[in-house]
C-alpha positions in Angstrom: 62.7 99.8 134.3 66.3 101.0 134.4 67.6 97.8 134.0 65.9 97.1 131.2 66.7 100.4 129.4 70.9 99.3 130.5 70.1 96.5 127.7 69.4 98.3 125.3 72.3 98.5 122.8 73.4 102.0 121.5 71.9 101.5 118.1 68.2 100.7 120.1 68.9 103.8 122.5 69.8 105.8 119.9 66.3 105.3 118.5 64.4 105.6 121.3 66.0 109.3 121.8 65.2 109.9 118.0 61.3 109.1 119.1 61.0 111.1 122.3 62.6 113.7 120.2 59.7 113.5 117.6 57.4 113.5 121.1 59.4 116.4 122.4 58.7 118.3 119.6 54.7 118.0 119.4 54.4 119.2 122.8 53.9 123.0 124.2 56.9 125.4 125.1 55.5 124.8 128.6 55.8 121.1 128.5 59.1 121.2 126.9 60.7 123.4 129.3 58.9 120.6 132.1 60.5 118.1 130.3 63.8 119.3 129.7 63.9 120.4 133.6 63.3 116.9 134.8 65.8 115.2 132.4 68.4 117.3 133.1 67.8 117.3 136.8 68.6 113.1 136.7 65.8 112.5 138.7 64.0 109.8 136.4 65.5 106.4 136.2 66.8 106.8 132.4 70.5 105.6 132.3 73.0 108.7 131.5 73.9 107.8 127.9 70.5 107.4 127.0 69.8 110.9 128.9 72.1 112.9 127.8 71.3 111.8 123.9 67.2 112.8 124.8 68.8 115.9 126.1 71.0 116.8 123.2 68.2 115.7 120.1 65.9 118.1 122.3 68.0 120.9 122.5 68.2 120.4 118.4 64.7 121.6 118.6 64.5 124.7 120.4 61.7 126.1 122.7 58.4 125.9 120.8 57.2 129.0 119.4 53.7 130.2 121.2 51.0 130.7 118.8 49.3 133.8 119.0 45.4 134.5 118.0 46.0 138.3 118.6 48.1 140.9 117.4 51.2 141.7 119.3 50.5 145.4 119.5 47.3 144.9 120.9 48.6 142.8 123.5 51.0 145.6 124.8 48.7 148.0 124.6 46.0 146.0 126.6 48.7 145.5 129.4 49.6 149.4 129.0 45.8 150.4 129.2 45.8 148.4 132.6 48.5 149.6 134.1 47.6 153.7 133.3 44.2 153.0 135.2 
């Protein structure tokens, strides 16, 4: 696979980190941060240009922002409750 990703010109690789960016950025803060950890880490066969442009387009992004369904307040004082018993 990584020899087939080496023939890729810039202009093709360039658009591949432009997808996986658009991928990157429908995923969880969880699964970014996964994501982000193994590129970075150069354990998957991606050549280095290519990597380091999938690292750079992500770190455009950001972490995702958890969604909360409760109130911040009551979330602090649930964790206060259990830690006065």
């Amino acid at each position: 696979m990584i020899r087939s990703l080496d023939r890729l010109s810039h202009a093709e690789k360039r658009s591949l980190a432009v997808q996986a960016k658009e991928e990157y950025r429908r995923l969880p803060e969880f699964g970014r941060q996964k994501l982000l950890d193994v590129l970075q880490s150069g354990t998957l066969p991606v050549p280095r240009d290519l990597r380091d442009s999938m690292i750079a387009e992500f770190n455009a992004i950001g972490p995702a922002r958890a969604r909360r369904t409760t109130p911040r307040v009551s979330l602090i004082g649930n964790a206060f409750a259990r830690c006065s018993e």
